[in-house]
N, C-alpha and C positions, 0 to 999 in steps of 0.2 A: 367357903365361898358363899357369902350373906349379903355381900354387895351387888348392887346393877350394874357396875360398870360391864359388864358380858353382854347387857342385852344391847341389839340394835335400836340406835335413838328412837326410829319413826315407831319400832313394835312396842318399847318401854311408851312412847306418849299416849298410845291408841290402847294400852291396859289404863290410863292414868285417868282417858278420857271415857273410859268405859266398855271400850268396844270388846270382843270375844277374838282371840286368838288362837287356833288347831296345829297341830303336826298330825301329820300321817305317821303311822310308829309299824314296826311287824305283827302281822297277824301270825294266831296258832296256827292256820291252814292254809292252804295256796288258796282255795274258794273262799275268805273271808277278807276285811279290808279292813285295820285297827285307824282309830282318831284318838288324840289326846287335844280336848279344848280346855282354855284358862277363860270362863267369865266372871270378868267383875261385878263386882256388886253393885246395886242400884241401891240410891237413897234416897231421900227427900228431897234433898238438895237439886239431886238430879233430875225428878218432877218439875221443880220450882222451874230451876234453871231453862229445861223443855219449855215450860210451856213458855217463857221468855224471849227464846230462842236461839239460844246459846247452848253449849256444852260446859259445865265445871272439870275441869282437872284435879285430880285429887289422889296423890300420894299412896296414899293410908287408906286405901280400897281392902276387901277383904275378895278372895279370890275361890271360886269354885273350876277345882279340876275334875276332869271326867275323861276314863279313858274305854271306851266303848268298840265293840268289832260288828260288822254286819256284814250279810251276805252279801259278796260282792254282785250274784246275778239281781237282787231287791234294792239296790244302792239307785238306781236311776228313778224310779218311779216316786209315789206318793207311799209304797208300801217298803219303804226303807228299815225302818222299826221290825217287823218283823224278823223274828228268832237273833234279834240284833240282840250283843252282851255284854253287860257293863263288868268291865273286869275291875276297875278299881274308881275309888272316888277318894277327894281330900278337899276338906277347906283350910286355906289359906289366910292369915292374918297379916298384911302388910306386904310391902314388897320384899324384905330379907325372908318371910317366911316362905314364899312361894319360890326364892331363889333354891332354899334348903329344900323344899319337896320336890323341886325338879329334879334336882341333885339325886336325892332318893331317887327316883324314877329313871335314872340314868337319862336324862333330856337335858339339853343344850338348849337356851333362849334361840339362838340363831335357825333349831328348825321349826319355829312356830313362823305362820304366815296366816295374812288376813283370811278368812272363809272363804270370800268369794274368790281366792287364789288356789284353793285347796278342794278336793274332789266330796271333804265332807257332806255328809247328804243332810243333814242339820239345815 
């Protein structure tokens, strides 16, 4: 499974254009709350583009996954980070690579969702 046809069009555009995409995953403890986000990488391009005022789309983004747990009672506030733990991280080269690392991680495109849809305190 190295192709995109799995993800949903709108979440495949919003990685294309840049944007950060989360799932909520199982935490180790009932008090803990696990995130898995995909962000894309930022280039030059993307500066240029900005200050333009435009967005580029671009394919061939390289991608940073991070799969992080916080205490669910420090999850609301400013002090989220606290005793929060990154259990795993990976960088992504391309869209098939990031297909293959989700796979690894046992994740499905379909439960990622925008940030502001998702309870991540990010």
């Amino acid at each position: 499974m190295n192709d995109t046809s799995n993800w949903p069009t709108d979440k495949l555009t919003a990685l294309r254009l840049g944007r950060r995409l989360v799932a909520e995953v199982p935490a180790t403890r009932t008090d803990r709350r696990a995130f898995v986000d995909i962000t894309p990488s930022q280039t030059s391009r993307d500066s240029e583009a900005r200050k333009q005022g435009w967005v580029p789309s671009d394919a061939d983004r390289r991608f940073r996954l991070e799969h992080w747990e916080y205490d669910n009672e420090l999850m609301e506030g400013f002090d989220y980070d606290i005793g929060a733990v990154l259990i795993a991280s990976a960088e992504a080269t391309g869209e098939s690579e990031l297909v293959n690392t989700l796979t690894d991680w046992q994740l499905n495109p379909h439960q990622f969702v925008y940030p502001w849809d998702s309870e991540d305190p990010k």
